[in-house]
N, C-alpha and C positions, 0 to 999 in steps of 0.2 A: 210653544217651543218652535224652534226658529227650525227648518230644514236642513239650513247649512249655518254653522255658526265655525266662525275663523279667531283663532287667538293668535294674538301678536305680541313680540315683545324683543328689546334688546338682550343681546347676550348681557348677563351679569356681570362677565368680568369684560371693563372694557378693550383687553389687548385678543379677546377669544376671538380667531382666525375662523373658527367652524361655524357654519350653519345647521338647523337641526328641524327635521316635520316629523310632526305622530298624525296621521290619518284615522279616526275611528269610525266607525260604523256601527252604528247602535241596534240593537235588536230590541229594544224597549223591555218592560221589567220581565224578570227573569222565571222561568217556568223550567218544572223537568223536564217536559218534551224537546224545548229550543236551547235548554244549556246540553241535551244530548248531540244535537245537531252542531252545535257551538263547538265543545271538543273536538266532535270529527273535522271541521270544516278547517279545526286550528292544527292539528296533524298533517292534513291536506296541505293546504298552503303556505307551509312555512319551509319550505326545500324551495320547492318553485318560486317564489318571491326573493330567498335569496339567492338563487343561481340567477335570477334575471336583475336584480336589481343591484346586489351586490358582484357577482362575478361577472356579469354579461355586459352591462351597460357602468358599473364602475362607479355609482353614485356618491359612493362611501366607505369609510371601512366597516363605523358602526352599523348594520341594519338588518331588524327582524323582524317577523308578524306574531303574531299572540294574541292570544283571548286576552281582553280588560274588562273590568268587573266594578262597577260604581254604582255603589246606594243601590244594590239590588237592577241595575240594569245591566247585562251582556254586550258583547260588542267584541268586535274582532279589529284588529290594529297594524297600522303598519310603521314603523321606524325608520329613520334615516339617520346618518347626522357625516354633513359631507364639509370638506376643505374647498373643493372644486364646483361646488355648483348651488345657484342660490333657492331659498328656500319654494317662489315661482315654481323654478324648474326640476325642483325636486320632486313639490305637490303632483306637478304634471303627468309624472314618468309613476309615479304610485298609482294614480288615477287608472290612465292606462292600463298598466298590470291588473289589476284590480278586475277591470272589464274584460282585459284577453284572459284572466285563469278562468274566466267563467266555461270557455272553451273545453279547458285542462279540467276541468271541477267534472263535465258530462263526458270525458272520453273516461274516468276511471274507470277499470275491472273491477267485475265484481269479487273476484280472489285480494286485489288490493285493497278493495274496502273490509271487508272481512277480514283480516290482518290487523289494519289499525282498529280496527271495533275491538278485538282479541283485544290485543295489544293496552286497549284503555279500559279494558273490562276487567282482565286480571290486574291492572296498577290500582283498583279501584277495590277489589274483593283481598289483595294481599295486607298483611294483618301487620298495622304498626310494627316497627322494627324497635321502639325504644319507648320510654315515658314522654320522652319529650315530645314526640311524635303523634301519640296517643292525647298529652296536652296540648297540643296547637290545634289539632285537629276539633277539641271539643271547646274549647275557649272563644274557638271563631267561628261557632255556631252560639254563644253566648254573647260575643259582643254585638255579633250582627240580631240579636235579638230572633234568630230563626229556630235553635231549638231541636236541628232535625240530626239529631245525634246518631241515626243510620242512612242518611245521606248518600253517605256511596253505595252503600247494597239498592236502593234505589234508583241514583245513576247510574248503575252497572245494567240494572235491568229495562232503564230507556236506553242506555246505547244499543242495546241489543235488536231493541224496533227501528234503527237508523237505516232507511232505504236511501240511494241515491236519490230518486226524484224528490224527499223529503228537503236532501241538505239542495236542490236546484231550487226547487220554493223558499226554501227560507234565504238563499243568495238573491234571487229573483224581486225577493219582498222587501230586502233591508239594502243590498250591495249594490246593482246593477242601476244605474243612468238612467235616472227616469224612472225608477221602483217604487211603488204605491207607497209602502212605509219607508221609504231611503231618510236617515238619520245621519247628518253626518258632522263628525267635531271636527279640525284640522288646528293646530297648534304648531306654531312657527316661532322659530327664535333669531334672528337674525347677528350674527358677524361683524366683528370691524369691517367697515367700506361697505357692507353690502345695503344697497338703497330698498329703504320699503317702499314698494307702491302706493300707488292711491288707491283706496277698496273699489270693489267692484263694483259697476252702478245701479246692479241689482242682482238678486239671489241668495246673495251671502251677507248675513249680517257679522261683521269684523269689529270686534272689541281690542282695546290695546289695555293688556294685563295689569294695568296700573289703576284702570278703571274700577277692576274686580275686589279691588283693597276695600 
């Protein structure tokens, strides 16, 4: 598996004015321990990613971070989809963020962390509101072939072991520049008039979407 793998491709329709990057960061397949750490780390960073990237530096309108979940792998994400700036300079200003919240990640209180742990402990331990809800819930541990039909009373009780320097090792291991296990997908769409570069001439292997047919 490639380190850094880049997806490229034209906007679908051809008059679309927008550009758009999804950044992922993989944490490799999925365990209770690190999808506890996962949650928090997706509480955490998703204010601060949008105040910086959407309200402060003005990337885009669309743009958020969140957990993503593929074939049993984890992975934290980040969003854009901008009018004003090409997908290059978008990846760039992600990057960055990315590296300065690690900053924000070791300043948090420990009253702040303990609020969001609460906070995803009781969404996890509160009891279906409807059948439908109780259906989805059990169908997608069937289709994913996992089976773990009390699942959350289980998450709820790894979030509860979430230390800080927990969620700095697993940023440490999967996030940060130069991170032992650093995993990363990047998916580009590119805009009327906006030019694709030439791939980089080493580091990133860069596939164009059309290949993956």
């Amino acid at each position: 598996v490639d380190r850094a793998l880049e997806l490229r491709r034209r906007a679908p329709n051809p008059d679309e004015g927008n550009c758009a990057v999804e950044v992922v960061f993989q944490f490799g397949p999925r365990n209770p321990q690190d999808d506890a750490l996962a949650y928090v780390l997706e509480s955490a960073i998703e204010t601060p990613a949008y105040t910086q990237l959407r309200t402060v530096e003005q990337l885009g309108y669309v743009m958020y971070a969140s957990l993503r979940q593929d074939d049993g792998v984890h992975g934290i994400r980040v969003v854009v989809q901008s009018s004003s700036h090409n997908p290059e300079a978008i990846t760039e200003r992600i990057m960055a963020f990315v590296e300065s919240f690690r900053a924000t990640l070791a300043a948090t209180e420990e009253s702040d962390l303990q609020s969001r742990i609460r906070a995803l402990v009781s969404a996890r331990l509160e009891k279906d509101r409807d059948l439908k809800g109780e259906s989805r819930r059990v169908w997608d541990e069937i289709s994913e072939q996992n089976y773990k039909f009390k699942r959350y009373v289980e998450e709820a009780a790894n979030l509860q072991k979430v230390t800080l320097q927990r969620l700095l090792e697993l940023y440490d291991r999967h996030v940060m520049p130069g991170a032992p296990e650093r995993r990363v997908v990047v998916s580009k769409i590119y805009g009327l008039g906006v030019e694709m570069p030439p791939p980089p001439t080493a580091g990133v292997r860069v596939v164009m979407c059309d290949e993956l047919a």
